[in-house]
BAKEMAR-595547 format. One line per field, with one value per residue: residue number from 1; residue in three letters; chain; x, y, z of N, C-alpha, C in turn. Coordinates in pm, whole numbers, plus 50000, padded with zeros to 5 digits. Example, Ala and Ser with C-alpha at 12.3 -4.5 7.8 and 13.67 -1.06 7.14 Angstrom:
2
nr (1/2) .
rest (ALA/SER) .
kette (A/A) .
npx (51319/51285) .
npy (49431/49775) .
npz (50780/50708) .
capx (51230/51367) .
capy (49550/49894) .
capz (50780/50714) .
cpx (51320/51290) .
cpy (49670/50003) .
cpz (50780/50787) .
***
This chain:
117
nr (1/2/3/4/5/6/7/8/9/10/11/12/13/14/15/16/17/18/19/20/21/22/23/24/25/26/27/28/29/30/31/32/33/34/35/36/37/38/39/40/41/42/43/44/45/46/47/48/49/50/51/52/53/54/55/56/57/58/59/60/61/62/63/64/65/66/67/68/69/70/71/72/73/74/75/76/77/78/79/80/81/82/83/84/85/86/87/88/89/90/91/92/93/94/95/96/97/98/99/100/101/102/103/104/105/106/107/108/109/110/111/112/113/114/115/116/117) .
rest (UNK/UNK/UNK/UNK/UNK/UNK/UNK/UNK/UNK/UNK/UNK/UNK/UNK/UNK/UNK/UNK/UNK/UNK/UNK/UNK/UNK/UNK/UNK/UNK/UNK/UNK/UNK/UNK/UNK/UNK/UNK/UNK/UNK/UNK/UNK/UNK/UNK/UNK/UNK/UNK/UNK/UNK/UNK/UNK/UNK/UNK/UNK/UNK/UNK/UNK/UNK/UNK/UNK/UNK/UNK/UNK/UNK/UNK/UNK/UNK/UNK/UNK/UNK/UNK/UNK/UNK/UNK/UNK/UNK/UNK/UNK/UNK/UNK/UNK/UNK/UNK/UNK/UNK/UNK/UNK/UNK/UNK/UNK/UNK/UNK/UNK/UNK/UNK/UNK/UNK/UNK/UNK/UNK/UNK/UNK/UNK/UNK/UNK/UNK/UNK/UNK/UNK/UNK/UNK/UNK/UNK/UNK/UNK/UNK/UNK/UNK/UNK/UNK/UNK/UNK/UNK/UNK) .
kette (A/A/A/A/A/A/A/A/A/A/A/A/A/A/A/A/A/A/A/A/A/A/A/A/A/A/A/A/A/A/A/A/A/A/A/A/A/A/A/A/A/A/A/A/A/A/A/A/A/A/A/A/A/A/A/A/A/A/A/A/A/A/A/A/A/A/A/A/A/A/A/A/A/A/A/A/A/A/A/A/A/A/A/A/A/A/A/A/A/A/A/A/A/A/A/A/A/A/A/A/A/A/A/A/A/A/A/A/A/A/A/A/A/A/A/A/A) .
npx (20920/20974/21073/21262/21366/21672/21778/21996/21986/21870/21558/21426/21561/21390/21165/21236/21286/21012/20885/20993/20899/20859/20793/20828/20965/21074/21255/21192/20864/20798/20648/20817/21032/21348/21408/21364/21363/21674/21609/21348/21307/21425/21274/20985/21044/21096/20857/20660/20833/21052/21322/21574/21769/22066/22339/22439/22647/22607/22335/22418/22638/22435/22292/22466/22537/22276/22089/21900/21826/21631/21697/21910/22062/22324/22479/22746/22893/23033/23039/22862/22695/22317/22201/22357/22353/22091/22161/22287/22131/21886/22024/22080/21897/21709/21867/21942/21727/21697/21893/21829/21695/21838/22014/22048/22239/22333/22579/22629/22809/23049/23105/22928/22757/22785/22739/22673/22666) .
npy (82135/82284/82234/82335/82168/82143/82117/82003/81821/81489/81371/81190/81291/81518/81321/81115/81365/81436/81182/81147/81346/81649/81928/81902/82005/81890/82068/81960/81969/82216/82466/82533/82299/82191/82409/82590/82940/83079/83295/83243/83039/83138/83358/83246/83023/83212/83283/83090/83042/82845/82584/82650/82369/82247/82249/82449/82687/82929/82998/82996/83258/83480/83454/83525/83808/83896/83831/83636/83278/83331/83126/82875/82578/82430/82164/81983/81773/81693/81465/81242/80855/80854/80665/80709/81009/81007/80863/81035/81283/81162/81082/81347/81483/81616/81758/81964/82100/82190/82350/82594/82722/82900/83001/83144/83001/82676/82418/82047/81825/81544/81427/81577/81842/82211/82439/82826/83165) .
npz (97987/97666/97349/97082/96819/96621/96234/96227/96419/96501/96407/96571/96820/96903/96900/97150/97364/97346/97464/97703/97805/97748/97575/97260/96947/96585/96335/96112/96136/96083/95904/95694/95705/95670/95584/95708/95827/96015/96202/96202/96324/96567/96670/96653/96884/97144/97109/97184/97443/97403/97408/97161/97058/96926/96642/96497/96493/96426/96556/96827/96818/96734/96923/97177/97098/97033/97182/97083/96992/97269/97470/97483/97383/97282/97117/97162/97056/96834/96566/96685/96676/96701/96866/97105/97114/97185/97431/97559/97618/97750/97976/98092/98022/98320/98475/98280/98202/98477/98451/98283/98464/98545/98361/98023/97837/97763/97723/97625/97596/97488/97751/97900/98076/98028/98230/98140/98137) .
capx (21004/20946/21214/21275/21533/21714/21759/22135/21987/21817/21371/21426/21569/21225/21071/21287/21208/20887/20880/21023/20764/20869/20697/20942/20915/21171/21243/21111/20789/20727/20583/20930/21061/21458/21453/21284/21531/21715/21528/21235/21329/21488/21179/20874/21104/21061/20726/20656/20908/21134/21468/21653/21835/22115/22472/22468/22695/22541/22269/22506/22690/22311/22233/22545/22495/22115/21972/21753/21720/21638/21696/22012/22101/22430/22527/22882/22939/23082/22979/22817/22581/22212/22194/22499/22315/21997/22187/22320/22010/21842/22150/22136/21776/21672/21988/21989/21609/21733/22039/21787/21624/21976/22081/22034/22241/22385/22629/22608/22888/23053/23119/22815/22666/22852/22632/22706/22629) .
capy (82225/82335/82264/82311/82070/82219/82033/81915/81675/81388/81412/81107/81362/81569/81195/81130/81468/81415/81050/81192/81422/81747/81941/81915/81990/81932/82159/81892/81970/82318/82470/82528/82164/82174/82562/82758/83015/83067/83369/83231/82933/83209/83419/83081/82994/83290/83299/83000/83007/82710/82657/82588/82271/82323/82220/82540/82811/83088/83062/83083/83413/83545/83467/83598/83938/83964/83729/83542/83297/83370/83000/82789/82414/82395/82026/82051/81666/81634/81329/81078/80787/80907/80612/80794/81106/81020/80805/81197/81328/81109/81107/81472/81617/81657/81886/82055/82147/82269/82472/82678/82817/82943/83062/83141/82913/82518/82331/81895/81782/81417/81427/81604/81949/82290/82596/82925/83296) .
capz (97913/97537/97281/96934/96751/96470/96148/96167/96472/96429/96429/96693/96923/96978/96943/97227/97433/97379/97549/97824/97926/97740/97473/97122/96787/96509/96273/95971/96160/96098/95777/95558/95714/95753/95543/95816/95863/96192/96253/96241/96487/96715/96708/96721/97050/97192/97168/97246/97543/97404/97411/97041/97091/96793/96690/96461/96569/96380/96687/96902/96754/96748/97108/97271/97040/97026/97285/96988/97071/97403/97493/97388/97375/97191/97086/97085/97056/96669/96518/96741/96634/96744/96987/97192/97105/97257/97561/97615/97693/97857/98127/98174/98062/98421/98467/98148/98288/98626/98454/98207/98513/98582/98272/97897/97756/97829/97604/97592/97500/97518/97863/97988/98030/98067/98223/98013/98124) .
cpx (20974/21088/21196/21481/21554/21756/21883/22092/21873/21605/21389/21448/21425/21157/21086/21251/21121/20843/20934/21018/20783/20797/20867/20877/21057/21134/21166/20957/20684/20707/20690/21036/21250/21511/21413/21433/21616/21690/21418/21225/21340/21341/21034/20945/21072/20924/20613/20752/21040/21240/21523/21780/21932/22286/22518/22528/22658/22410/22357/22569/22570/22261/22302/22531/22381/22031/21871/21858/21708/21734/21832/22059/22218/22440/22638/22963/23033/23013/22971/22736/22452/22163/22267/22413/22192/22008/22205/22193/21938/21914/22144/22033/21701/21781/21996/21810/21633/21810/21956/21691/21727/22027/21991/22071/22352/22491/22651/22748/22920/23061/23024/22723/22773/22748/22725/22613/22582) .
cpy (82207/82316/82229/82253/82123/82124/81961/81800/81624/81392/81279/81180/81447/81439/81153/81204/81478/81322/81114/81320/81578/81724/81979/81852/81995/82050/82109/81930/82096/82357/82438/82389/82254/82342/82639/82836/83020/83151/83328/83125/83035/83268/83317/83072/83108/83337/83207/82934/82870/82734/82577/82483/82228/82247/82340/82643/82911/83092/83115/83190/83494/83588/83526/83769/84023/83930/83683/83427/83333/83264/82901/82709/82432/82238/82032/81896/81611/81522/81246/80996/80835/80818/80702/80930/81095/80952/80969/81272/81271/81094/81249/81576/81674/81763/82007/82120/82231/82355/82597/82756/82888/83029/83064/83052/82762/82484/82190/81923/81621/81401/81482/81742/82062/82375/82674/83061/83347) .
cpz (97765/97487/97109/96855/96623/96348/96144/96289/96467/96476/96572/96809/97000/97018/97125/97375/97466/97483/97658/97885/97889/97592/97367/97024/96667/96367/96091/95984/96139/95943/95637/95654/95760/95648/95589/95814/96016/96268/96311/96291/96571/96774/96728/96903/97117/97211/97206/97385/97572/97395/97274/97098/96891/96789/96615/96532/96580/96512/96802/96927/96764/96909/97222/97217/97046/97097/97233/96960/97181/97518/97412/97451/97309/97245/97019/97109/96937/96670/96596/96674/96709/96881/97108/97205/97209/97403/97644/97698/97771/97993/98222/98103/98188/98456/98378/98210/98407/98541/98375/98318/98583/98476/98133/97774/97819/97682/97694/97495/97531/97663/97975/97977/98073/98136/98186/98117/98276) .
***
């Protein structure tokens, strides 16, 4: 699975993703670093087939309206430490994998994963 990490979480998270066997890129990674716009995450994902992994809402408001991105992660944990953050995923990226061939969009939160749509 393909995923792009958005700038409010942490570049460890793609590091993360990556180590465990998926393709991720943070958003420090791409040409304008953590000022790409959120267009031009929505639209890269999409053509690259990834899914924006985000705690921003404004995707969210985009994706239920316009379906950009195509693909949505919400991280609807508030403030955890990044350890906690990355225990999260690792618990429940094989799921959050299965649920996106189900749906459009997932929310992670403290307690686990929601499916959406």
């Amino acid at each position: 699975m393909k995923f792009i990490v958005d700038a409010q979480l942490p570049r460890l998270l793609a590091i993360r993703l990556r180590e465990l066997g998926h393709e991720a890129t943070h958003t420090l990674d791409l040409d304008a670093g953590n000022r790409t716009q959120d267009d031009t995450i929505a639209d890269l994902a999409e053509s690259i087939d990834a899914v924006v992994v985000t705690k921003d809402r404004d995707f969210l408001d985009t994706h239920l309206l316009h379906g950009k991105p195509p693909l949505l992660l919400m991280v609807a944990t508030g403030n955890i430490s990044n350890h906690r953050l990355l225990c999260l995923f690792e618990t429940h990226i094989s799921l959050i994998a299965q649920f996106f061939e189900q749906t459009t969009w997932v929310e992670l939160n403290r307690e686990g994963i929601i499916l959406h749509g």
